[in-house]
DOKOLKE-394036 format. One record per residue: x negated, y negated, z negated of N, C-alpha, C in turn; residue in one letter. Coordinates in steps of 0.001 Angstrom, whole numbers, plus 524288, in hexadecimal, padded with zeros to 5 digits. Atoms other than C-alpha are relative to their C-alpha. Example, Ala and Ser with C-alpha at 12.3 -4.5 7.8 and 13.67 -1.06 7.14 Angstrom:
% residues 2
7FC86804A6800007CFF4811947E1887FC7C7FB5080000A80334804A68003C7CA9A804247E41C803027FBBE7FD26S
% end
This chain:
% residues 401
7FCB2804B5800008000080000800007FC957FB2180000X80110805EB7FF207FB967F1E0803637FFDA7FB6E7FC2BX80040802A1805947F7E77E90C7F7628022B7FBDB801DDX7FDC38047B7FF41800E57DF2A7F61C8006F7FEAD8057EX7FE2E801247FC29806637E0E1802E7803B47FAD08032CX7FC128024A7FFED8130C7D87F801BC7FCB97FA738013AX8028D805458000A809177CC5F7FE9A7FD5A7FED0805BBX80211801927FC2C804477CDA480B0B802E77FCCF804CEX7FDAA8011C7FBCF8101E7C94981262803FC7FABB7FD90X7FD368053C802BD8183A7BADB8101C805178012D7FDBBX7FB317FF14802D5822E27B943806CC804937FB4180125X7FC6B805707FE7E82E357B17B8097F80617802207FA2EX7FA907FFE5803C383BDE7ADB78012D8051080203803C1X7FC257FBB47FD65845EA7B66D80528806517FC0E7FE08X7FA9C80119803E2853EE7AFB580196803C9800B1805AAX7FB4D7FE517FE1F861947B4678053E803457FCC87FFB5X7FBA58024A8027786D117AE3B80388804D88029A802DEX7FB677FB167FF4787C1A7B3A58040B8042C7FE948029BX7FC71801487FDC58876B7AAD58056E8004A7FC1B80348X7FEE3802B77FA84884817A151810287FD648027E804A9X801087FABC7FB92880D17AE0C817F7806D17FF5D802D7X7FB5A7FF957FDA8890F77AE91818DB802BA7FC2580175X7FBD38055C7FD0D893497A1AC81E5A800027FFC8804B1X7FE7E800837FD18894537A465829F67FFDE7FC95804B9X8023E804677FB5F894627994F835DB7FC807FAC07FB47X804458032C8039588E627904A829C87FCD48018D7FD7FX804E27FD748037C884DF799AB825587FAB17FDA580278X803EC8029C8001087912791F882ADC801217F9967FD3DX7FFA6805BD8041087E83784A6824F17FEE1802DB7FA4AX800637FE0D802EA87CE478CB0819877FCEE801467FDA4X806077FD467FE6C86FC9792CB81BE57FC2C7FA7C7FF7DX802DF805527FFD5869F77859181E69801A87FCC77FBC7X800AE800C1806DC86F2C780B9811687FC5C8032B7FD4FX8032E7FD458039D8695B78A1E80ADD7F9567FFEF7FF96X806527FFD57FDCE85C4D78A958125E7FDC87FA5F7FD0CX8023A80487801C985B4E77B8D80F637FF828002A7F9EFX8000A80025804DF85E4077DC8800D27FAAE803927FE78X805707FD328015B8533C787E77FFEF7FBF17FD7E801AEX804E8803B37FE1C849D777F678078D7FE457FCC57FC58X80044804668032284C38774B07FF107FEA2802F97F9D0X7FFB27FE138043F84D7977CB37F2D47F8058017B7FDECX806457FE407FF4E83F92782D97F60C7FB777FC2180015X803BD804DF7FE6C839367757C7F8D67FBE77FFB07FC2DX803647FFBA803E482B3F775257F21D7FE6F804647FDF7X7FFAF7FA8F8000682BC1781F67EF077FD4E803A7803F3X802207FD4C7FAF582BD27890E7FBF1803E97FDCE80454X7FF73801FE7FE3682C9E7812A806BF7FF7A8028B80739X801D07FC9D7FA948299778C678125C805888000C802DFX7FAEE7FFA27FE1E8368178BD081CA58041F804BB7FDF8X7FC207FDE3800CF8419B7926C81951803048035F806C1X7FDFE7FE0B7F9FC845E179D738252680430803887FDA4X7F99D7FD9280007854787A2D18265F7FF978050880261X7FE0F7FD927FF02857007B04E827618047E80415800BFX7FAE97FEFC801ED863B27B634828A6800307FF6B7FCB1X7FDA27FF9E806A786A0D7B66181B0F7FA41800C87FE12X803197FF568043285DAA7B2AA814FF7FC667FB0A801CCX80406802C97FEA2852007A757814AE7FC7F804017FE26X806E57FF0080150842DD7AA98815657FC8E7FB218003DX8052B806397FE4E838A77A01E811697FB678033C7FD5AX804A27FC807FF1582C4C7A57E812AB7FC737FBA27FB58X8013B8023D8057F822EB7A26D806377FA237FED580094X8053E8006C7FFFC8151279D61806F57FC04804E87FDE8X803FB7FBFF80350808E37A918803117FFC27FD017FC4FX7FFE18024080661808B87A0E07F520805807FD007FF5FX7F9AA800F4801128167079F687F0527FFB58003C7F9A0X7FD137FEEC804BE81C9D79F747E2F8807197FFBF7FFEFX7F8AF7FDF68013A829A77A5F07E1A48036D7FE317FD52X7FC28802DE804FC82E3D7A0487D3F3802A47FB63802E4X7FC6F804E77FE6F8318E792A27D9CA802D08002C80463X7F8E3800067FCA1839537977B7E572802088042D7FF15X7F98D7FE93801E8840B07A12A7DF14802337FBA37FCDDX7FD698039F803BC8438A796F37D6008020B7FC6480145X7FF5D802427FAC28477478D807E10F8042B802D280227X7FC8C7FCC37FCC584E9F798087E840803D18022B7FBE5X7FB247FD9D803D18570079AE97DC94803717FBF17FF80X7FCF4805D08013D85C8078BFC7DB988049C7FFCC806CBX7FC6E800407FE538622478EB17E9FC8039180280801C4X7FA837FEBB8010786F3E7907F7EB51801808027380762X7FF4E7FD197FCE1873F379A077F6247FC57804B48026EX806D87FB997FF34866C97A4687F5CE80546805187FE10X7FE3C7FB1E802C786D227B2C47F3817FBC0800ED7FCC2X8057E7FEFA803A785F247B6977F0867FB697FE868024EX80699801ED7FE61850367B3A57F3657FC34804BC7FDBFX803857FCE2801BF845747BBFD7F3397F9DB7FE3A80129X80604801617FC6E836807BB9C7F4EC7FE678047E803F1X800267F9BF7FABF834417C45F8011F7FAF07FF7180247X803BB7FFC67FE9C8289C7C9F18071C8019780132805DCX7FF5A7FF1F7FB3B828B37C8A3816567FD9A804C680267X802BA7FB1C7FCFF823F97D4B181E0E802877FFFE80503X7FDF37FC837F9A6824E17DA6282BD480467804B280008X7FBB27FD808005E82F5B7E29082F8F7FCCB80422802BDX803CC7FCDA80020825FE7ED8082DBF80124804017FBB6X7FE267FD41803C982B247F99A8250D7FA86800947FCFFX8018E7FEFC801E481EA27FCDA8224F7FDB47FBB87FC2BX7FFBC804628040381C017F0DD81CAD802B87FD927FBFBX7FA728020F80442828967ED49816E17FED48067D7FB19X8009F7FAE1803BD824EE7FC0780F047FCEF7FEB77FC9FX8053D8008F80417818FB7F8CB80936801B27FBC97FB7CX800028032D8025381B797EB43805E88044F7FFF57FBA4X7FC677FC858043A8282F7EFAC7FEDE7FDDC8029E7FB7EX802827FAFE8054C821577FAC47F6C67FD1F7FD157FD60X803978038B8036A8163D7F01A7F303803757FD287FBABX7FC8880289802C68202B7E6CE7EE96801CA801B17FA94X7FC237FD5380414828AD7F0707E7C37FD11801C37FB81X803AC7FC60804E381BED7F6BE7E09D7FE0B7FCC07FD61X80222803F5803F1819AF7EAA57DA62805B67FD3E7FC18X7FB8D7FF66803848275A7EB497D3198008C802C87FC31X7FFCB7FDCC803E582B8D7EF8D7C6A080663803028015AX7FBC67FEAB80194839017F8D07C8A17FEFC806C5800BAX7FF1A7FB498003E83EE1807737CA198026F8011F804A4X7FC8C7FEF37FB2484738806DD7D45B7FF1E7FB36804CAX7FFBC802A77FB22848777FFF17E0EE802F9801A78055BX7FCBA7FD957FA8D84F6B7FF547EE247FE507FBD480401X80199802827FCD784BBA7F9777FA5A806DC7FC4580412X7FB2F801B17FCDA8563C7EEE9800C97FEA97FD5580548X8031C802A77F9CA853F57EB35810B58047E7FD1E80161X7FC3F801117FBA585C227E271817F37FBE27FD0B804BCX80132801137FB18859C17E3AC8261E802837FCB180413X7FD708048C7FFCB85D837D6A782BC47FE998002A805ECX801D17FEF47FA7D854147D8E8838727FFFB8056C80235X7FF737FB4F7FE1985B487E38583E937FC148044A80330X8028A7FE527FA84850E87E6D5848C07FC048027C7FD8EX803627FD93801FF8487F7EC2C83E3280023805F980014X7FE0E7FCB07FE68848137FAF48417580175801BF7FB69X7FE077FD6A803D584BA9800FE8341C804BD7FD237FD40X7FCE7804A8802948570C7FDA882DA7800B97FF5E7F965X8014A800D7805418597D7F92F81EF680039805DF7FD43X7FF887FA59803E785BEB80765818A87F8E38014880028X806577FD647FDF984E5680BE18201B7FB7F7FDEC7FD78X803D58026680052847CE8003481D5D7FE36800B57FA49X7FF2F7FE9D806A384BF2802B480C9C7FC53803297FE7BX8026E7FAF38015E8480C80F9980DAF7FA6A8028380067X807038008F7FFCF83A0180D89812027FD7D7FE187FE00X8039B804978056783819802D1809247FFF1803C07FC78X7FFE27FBBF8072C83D6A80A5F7FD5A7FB578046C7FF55X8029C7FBFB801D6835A281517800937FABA7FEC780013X80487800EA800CB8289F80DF0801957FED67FDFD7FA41X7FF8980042803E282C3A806DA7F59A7FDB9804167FC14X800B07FCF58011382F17813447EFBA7FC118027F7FEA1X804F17FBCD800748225181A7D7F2AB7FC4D7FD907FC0EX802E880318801D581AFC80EF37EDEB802227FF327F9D8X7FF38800788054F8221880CEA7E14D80264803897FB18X7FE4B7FBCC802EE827F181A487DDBA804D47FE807FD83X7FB95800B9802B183475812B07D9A9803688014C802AEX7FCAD7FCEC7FDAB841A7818067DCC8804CE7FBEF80217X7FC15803907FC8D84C11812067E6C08037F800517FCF0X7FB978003C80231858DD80E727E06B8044C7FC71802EDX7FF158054C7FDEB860FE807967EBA6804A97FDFA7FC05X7FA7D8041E800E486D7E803967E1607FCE07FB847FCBCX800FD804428055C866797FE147D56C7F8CC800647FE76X806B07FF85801F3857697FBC87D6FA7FEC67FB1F7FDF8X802E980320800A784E407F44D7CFF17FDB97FC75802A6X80368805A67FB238459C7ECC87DC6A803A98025C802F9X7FFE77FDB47FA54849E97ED237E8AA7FD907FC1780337X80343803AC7FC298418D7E9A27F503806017FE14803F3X7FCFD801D87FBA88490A7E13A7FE6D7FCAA800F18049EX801D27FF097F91C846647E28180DF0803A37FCC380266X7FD94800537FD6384B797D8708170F7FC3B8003380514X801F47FF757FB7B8498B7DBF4825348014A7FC6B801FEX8000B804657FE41849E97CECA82A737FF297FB60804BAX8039B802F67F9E8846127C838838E17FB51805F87FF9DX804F37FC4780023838A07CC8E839F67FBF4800B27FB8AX802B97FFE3804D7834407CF0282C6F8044E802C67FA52X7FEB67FD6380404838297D669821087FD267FD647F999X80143803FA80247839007D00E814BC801D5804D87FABAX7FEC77FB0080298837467D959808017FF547FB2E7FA2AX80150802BA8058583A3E7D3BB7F9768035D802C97FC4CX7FDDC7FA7D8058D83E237DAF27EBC6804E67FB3D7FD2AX7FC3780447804F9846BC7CE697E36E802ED7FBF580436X7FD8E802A47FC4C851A37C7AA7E8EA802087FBD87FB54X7FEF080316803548531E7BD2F7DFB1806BC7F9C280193X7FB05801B08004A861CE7B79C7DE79801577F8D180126X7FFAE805517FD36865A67A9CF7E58F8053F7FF427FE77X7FB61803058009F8707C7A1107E128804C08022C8022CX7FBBB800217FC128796E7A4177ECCC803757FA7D80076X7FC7A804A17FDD58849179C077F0B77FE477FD5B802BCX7FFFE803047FB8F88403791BF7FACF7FBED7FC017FF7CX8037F80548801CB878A1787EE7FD0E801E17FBF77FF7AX7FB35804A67FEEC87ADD77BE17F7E67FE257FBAC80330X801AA8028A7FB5387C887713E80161805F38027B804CEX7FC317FF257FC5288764779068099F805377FFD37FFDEX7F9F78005B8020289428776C3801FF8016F7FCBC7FFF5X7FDDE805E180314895517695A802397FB7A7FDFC7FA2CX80373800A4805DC89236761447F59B805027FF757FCFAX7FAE680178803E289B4075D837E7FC7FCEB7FDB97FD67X8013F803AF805118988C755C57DACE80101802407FE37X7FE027FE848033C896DD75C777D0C77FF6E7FDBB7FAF5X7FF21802CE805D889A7C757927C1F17FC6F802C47FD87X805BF7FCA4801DE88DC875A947B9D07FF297FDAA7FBACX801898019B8050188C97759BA7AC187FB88803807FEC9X8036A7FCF38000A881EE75EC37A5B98000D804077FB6EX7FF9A7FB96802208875976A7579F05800B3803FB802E5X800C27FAE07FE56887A47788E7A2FB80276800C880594X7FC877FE407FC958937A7798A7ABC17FE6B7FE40805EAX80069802E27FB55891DE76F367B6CD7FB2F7FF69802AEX804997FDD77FA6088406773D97BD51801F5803C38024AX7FF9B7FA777FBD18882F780337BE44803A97FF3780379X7FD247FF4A7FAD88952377D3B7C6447FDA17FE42803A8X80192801BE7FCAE88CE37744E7CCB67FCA0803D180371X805387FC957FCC98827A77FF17D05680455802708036EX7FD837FC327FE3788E367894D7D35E8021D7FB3E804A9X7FE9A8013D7FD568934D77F8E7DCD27FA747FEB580575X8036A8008D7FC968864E77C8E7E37980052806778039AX800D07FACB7FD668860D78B347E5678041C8021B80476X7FC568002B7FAE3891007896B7F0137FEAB7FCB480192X800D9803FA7FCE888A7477FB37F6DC7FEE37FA837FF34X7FE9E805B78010088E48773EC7F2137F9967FC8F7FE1AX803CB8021680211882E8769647EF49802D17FAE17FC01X7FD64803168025C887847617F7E3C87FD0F7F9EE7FD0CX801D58040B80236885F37537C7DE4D803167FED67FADDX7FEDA7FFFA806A688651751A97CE76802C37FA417FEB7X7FDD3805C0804F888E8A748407C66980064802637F9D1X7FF35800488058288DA2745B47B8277FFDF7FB5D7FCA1X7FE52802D98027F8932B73E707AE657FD178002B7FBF6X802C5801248053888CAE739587A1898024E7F9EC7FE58X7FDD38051B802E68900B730BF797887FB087FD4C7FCBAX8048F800BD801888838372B5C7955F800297F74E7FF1CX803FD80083803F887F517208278D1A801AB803B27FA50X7FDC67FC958037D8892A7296D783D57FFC88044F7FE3CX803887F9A87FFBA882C8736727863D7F9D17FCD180260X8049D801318004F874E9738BB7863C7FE31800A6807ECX8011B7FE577FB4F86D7B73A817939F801678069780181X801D57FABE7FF5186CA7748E9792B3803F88005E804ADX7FCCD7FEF97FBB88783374AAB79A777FF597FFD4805B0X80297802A37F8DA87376742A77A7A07FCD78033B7FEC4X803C37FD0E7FD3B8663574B177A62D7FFB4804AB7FFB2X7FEBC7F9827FEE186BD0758C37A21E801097FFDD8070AX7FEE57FE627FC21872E9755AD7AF607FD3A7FF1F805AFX804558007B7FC3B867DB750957B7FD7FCEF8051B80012X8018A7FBC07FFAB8619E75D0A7B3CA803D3804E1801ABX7FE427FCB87FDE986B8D764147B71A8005D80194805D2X80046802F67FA1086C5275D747C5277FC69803C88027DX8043F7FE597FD1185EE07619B7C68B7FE308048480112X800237F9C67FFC08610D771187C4A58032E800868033FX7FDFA7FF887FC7286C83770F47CC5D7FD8F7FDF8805A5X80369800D37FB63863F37693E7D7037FEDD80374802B8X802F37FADE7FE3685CDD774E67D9588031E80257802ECX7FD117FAF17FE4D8673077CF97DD708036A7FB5980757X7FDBC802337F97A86C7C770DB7E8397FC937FC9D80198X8025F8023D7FE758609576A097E9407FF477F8BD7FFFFX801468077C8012C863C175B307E8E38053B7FE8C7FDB3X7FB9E803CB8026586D7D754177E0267FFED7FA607FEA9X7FE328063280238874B47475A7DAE280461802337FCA1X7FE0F7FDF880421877FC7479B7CE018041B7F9A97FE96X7FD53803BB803EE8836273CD17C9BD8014D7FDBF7FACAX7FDBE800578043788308737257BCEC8036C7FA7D7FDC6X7FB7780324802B488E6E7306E7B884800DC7FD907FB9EX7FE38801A380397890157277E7ADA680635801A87FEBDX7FB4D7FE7A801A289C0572B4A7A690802E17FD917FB90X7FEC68017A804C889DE572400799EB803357FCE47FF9CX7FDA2804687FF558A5507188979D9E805F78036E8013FX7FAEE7FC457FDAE8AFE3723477A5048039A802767F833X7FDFD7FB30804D18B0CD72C69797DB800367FA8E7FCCBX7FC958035B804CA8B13B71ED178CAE805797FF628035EX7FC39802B07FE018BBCF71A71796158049B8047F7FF03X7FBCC7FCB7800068C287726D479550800C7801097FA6EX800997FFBE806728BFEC727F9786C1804DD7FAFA7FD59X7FB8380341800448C86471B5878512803FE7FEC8802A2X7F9E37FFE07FD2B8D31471E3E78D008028D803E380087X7FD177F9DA7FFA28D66972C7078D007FFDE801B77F99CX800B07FE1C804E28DAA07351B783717FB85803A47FE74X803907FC0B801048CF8673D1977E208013D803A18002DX801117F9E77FBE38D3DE74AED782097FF307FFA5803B3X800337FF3E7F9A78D4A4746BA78F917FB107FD608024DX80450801B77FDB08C706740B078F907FC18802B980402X80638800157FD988BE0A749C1793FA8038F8034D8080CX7FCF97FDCC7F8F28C95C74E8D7A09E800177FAD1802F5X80129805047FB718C8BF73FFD7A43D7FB697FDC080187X8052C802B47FDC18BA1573E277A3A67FECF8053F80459X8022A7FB737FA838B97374B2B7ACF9803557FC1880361X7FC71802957FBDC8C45D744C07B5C87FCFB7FB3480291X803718047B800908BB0B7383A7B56A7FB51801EE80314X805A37FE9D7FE628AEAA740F97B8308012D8014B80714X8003A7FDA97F9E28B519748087C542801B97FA6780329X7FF50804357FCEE8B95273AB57C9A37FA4A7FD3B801E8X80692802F08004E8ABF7734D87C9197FC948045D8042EX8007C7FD317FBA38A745741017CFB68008E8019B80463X7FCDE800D27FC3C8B09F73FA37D91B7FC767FA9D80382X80293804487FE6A8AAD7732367DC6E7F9A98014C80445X805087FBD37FD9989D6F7393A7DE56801038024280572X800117FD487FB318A1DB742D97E753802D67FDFE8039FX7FED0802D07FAF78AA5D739377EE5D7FC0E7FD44803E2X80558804AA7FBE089D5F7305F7F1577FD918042280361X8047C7FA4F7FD75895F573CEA7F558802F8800A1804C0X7FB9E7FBDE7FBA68A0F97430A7FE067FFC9805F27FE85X800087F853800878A08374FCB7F77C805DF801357FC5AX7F95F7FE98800998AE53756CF7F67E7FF918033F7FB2BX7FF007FD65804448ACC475D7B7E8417FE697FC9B7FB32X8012D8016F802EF8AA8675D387DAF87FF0D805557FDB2X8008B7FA5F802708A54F7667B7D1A97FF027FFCF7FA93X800A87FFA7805EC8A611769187C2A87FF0B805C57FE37X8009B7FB73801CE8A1F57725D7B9F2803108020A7FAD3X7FD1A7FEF6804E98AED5775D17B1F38022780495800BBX7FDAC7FA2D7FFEE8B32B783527AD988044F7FF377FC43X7FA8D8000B8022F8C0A0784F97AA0E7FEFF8014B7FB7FX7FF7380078805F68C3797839379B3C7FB837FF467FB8DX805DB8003B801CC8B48C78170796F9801B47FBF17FBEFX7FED58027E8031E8B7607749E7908B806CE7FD50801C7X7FA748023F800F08C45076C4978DC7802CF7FD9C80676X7FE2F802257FA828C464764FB79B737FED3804168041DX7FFAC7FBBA7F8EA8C341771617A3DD803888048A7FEEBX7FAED7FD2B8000C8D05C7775A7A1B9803217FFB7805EBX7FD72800BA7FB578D65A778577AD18804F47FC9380246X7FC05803CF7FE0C8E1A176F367ABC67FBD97FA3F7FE86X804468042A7FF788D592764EA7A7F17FD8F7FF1C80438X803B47FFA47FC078CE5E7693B7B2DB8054A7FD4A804BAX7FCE88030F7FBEC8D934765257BA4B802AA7FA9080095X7FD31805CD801138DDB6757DD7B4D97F93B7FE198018DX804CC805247FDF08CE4E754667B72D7FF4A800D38055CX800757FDEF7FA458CDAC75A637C537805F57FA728039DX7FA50803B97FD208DA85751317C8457FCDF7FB79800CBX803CB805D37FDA08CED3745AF7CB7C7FEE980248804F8X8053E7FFD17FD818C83A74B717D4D8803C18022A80501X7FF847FDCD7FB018CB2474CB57E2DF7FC56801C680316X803BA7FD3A7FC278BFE87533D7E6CA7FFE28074A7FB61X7FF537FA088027A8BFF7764707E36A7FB537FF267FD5CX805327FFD28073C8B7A9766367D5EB800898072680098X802767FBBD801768B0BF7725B7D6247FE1B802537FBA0X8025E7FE8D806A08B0E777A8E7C9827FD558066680081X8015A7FBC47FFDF8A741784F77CBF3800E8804B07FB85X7FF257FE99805DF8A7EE7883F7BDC180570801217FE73X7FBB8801648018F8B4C47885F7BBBA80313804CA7FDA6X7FFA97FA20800A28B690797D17B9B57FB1E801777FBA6X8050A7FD558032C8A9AB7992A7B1EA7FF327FE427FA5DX7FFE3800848078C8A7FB79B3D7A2747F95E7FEA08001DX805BC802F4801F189C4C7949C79B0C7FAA0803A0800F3X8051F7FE957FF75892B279F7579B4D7FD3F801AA80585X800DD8003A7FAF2893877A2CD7AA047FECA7FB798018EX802BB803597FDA3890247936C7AC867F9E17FF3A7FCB1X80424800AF8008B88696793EB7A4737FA84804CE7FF42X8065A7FADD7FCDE87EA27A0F17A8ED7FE027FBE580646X8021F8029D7FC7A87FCE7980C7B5837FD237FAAE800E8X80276803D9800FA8796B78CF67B00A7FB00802457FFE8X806537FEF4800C686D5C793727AB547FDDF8026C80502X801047FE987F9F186D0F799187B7A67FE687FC2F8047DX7FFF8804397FD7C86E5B78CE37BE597FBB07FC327FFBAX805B980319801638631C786137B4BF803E17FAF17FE1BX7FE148068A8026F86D5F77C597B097801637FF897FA66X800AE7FFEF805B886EEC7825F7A27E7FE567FD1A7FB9AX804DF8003F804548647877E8979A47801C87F9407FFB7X7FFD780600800198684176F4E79F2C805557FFC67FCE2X7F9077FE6580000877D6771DA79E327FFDF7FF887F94DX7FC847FD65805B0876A1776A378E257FC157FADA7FD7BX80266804558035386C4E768DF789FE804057FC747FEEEX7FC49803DB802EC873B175F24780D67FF5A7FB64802A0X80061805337FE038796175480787D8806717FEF97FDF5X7F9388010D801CD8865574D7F7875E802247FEAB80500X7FE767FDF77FC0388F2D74FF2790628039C7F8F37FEB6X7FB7A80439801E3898207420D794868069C800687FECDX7F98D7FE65800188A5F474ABA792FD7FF778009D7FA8FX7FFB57FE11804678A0AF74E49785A57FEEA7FA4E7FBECX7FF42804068002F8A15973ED1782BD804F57FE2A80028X7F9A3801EE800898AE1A739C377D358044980411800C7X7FC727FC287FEA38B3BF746C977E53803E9801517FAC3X7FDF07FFA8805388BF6774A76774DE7FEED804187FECFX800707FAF6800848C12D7544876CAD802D5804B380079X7FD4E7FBB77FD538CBE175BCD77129802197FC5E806C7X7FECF802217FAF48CCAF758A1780CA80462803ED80414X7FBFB7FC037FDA18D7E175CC1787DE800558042E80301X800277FBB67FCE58D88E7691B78EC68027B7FF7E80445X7F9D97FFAC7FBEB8E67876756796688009D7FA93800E3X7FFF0805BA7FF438E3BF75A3779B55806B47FDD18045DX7FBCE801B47FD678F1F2753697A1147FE407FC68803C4X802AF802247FC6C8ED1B74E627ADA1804B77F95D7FFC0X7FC39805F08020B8F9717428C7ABB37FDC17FCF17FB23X8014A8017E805DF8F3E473F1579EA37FA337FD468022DX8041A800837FE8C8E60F73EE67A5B2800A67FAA18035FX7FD80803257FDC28EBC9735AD7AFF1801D07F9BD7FC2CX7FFE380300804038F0A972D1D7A5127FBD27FD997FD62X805D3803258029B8E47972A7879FAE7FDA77FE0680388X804F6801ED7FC578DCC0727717ABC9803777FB7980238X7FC4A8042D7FCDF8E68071EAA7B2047FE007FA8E7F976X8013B8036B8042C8E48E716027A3E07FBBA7FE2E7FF2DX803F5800D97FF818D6FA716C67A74C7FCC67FCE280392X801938008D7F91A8CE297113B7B20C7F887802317FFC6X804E27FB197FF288C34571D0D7B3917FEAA7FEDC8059BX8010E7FEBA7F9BE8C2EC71B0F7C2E97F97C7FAC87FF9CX8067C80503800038B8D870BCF7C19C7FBD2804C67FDC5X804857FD7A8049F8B197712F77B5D27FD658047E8029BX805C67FA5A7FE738AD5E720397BE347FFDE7FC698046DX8035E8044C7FDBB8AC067180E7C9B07F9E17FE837FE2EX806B7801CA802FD8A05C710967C17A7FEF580335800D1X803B57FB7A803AB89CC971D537BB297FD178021880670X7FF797FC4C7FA4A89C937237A7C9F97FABA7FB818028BX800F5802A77FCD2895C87179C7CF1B7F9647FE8E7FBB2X804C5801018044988A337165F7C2F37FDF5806D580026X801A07F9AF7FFC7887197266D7C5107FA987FD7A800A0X805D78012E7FECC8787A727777C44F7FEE48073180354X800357FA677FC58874707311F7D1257F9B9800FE7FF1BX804747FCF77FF708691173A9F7D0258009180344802A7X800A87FD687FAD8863B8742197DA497FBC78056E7FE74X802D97FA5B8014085C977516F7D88B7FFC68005780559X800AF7FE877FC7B85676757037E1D77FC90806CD7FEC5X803B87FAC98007485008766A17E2337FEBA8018C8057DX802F4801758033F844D1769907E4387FF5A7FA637FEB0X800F5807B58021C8401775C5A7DCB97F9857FF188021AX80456800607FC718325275D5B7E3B47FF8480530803B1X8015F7FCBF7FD8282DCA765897EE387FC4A803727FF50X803E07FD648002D8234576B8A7E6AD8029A803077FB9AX801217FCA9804E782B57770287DB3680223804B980037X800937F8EF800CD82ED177DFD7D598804958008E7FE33X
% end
């Protein structure tokens, strides 16, 4: 056998992806999202072209590479099934044998099974044949035993154009849709747990979103604005460039503080918030909105609440969340990387002037009544028109990691 065979031949990044395979007459608008998001994503990193092959990219990797920073890169984008590191070869059995068995004999398992997909028909053997020659070189070489339901490694084989591309770890990609192809929305972004993640789960259909948030700041401390700038800047990653809205709010909520009744405060400072948001996504031109409220969590997301504050808004509010209990959003936080920011002590501006029993079963007539006695429309105006805009961008240099 051939010392360190495999090293002798170039390695490239193998990535798949699943569901804008089934789009059909827009599956290259699709493709070319995606491609650009990995280009960009990769920037500084690895900068070698990016080449399309059926249901899959190959970007070929310099002889001195480091892996850690683009898997770590290639995990932030959104529509990858999976990625691998693959070793190129000739479409040469006896080669694809060896280099296999080397590979494999530098693994730790018991079992194994060999998986081929033969993509370049014209290759004369077909995938069973091709398995069964690997396995058994494998085999000889490592004395471990085939198991095709439930093995420990398995070698991959794709038969490919003119090259065969062999790799053991298929390391797990986001999925869903790149973003960039859905349109865009606004989403409402405080900086507690709930409202990244709908925001991630909505990127993950496409959508590229722009942040608003409210604070009641000289009355609350900063933390709030820079929990959510940091938050901005994890979600970045995953769409690459944002604008984050922050909204003064304080002038809206005293005003509502002396004119409403205190149960119905904190359903008229939401009613207040999607209006203001509204504003946003009117200037933009983007046809949504998006929050992160799950039915019955706290007092204002009851469903007849959710609907006396939804009665502002003529643009559709997206509640990704809206089905999901506390510990399922927050496995997808830590997942996400927005955790650790999400649970630091800040003060939230709803948790400002809030009563202590707030109505559940809000009377949308009663609601009406109060705002008409009011004049909230000047006051978010201002608030809408004093926003301080910040801008993210990922990567943040071209050299980093």
């Amino acid at each position: 056998m051939s010392d360190k065979l495999h090293e002798k031949f170039p390695h490239v990044v193998l990535i798949h992806y699943s569901e804008i395979g089934l789009k059909g007459a827009n599956r290259k608008t699709f493709e070319r999202q995606l491609a650009k998001n990995i280009n960009r994503t990769l920037k500084g990193v690895l900068d070698t072209p990016l080449k399309q092959i059926y249901g899959r990219f190959v970007i070929p990797l310099p002889d001195e590479f480091r892996w850690e920073p683009i898997q770590n890169r290639l995990s932030k984008v959104i529509g990858l099934a999976h990625y691998s590191l693959a070793v190129v070869l000739p479409q040469n059995m006896e080669t694809i044998c060896q280099v296999a068995a080397e590979v494999m004999e530098r693994m730790d398992f018991q079992s194994f099974r060999v998986t081929v997909r033969r993509i370049q028909k014209k290759f004369p053997m077909n995938s069973d044949k091709i398995a069964a020659e690997v396995g058994a070189a494998i085999q000889k070489v490592t004395g471990k035993r085939v198991d095709l339901k439930n093995p420990e490694a398995t070698c991959f084989v794709d038969i490919v154009e003119d090259m065969a591309l062999l790799y053991t770890v298929k390391y797990p990609g986001i999925r869903g849709l790149p973003v960039g192809s859905s349109e865009q929305a606004v989403s409402l972004l405080s900086s507690g747990i709930d409202s990244p993640v709908a925001s991630w789960k909505i990127m993950t259909r496409g959508v590229h979103l722009t942040f608003v948030h409210f604070h009641s700041a000289p009355y609350t401390s900063p933390a709030s604005i820079n929990n959510t700038k940091r938050l901005v800047e994890v979600l970045t990653q995953y769409q690459l460039t944002s604008r984050l809205y922050c909204i003064p709010f304080l002038e809206v909520q005293q005003h509502i503080m002396m004119n409403a009744s205190p149960a119905y405060r904190v359903v008229l400072y939401r009613r207040s918030m999607l209006r203001m948001a509204q504003q946003i996504a009117t200037q933009l031109k983007v046809p949504a909105l998006v929050t992160g409220e799950s039915i019955g969590q706290v007092a204002s997301q009851t469903l007849t609440n959710i609907r006396v504050i939804s009665e502002v808004a003529e643009l559709p509010i997206l509640r990704p969340l809206s089905g999901s209990e506390k510990e399922e959003i927050i496995r997808l936080a830590r997942e996400i990387g927005t955790y650790d920011i999400s649970i630091e002590p800040y003060e939230d501006c709803c948790s400002l002037f809030v009563p202590q029993h707030p109505v559940t079963k809000a009377n949308l007539d009663s609601v009406h009544q109060m705002e008409e006695k009011m004049e909230l429309l000047p006051l978010e105006k201002k608030a809408v028109e004093s926003a301080e805009v910040f801008t993210f961008k990922f990567p943040p240099g071209e050299n980093g990691s």
